[in-house]
C-alpha positions in Angstrom: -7.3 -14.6 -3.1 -4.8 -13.5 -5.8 -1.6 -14.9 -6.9 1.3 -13.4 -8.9 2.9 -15.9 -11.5 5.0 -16.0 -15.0 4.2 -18.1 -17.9 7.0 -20.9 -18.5 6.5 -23.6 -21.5 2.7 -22.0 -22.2 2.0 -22.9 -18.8 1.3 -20.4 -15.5 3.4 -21.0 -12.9 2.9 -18.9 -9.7 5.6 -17.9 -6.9 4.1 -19.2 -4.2 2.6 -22.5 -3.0 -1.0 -22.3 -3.4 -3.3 -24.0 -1.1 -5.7 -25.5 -2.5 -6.4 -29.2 -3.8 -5.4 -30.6 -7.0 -8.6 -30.6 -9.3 -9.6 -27.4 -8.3 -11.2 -25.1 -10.9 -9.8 -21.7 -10.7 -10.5 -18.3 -13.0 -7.1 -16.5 -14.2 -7.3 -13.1 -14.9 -3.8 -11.4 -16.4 -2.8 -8.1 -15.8 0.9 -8.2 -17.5 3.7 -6.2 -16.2 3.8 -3.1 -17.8 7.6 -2.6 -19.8 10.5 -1.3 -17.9 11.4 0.9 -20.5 15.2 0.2 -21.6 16.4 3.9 -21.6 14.8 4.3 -18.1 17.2 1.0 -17.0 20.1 2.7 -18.4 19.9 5.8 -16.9 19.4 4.1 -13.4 22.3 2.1 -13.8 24.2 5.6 -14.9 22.6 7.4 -11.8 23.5 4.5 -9.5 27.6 5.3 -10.2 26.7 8.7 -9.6 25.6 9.0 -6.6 26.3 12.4 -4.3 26.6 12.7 -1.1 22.9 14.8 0.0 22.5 16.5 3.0 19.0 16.0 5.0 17.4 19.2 4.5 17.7 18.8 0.7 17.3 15.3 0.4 13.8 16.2 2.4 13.2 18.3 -0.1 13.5 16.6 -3.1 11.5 13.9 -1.1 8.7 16.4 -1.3 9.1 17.7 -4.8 8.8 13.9 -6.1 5.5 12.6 -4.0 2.7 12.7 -6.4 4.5 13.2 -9.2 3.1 9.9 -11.1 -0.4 10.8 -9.8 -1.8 10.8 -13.2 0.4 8.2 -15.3 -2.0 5.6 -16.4 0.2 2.7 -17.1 1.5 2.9 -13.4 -1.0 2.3 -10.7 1.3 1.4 -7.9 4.8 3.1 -7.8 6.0 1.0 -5.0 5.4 -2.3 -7.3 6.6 -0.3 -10.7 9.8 0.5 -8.7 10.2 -2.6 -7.4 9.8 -4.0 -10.1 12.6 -1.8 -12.3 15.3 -2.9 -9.3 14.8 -6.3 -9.7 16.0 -5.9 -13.3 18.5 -4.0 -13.0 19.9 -6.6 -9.9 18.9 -9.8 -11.5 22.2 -9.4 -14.0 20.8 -7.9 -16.9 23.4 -5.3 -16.4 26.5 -5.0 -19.3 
């Protein structure tokens, strides 16, 4: 079973309801987020004004160009997740 969760008041709070009975022991292991860094956010918001229209065949092709490419970046195990993660900043109106 695993939980994700963020730390309010010096206390773990998790996102979703956990089912299991008050008083039971559990084991926390933390794995922090790793940093979105700030000049990555900025140049997504840049690139998100941007935007050009991309026909299929390239836009395939720049699909296939990009798969793999963080293969062997340590600090980001799941790209889906690190993604994920980096949009939810940049909606969550930390934008100027």
């Amino acid at each position: 079973m695993a939980y994700k969760g963020v730390i309010k008041n010096k206390r773990l709070v998790v996102e979703e309801p956990v089912d299991l009975p008050d008083g039971t022991e559990v084991e926390v292991e933390v794995h922090p987020a790793p940093p979105t860094p700030p000049d990555l956010v900025a140049i997504l918001k840049e690139l998100r004004h941007l935007r050009a229209p991309v026909d299929e065949e390239t836009n395939q092709a720049l699909a296939r160009e990009a798969q793999g490419m963080w293969k062997d970046h340590p600090d980001i195990k799941d790209s889906v997740s690190w993604v994920r993660a980096i949009r939810q900043g940049l909606s969550s109106g930390s934008e100027q």
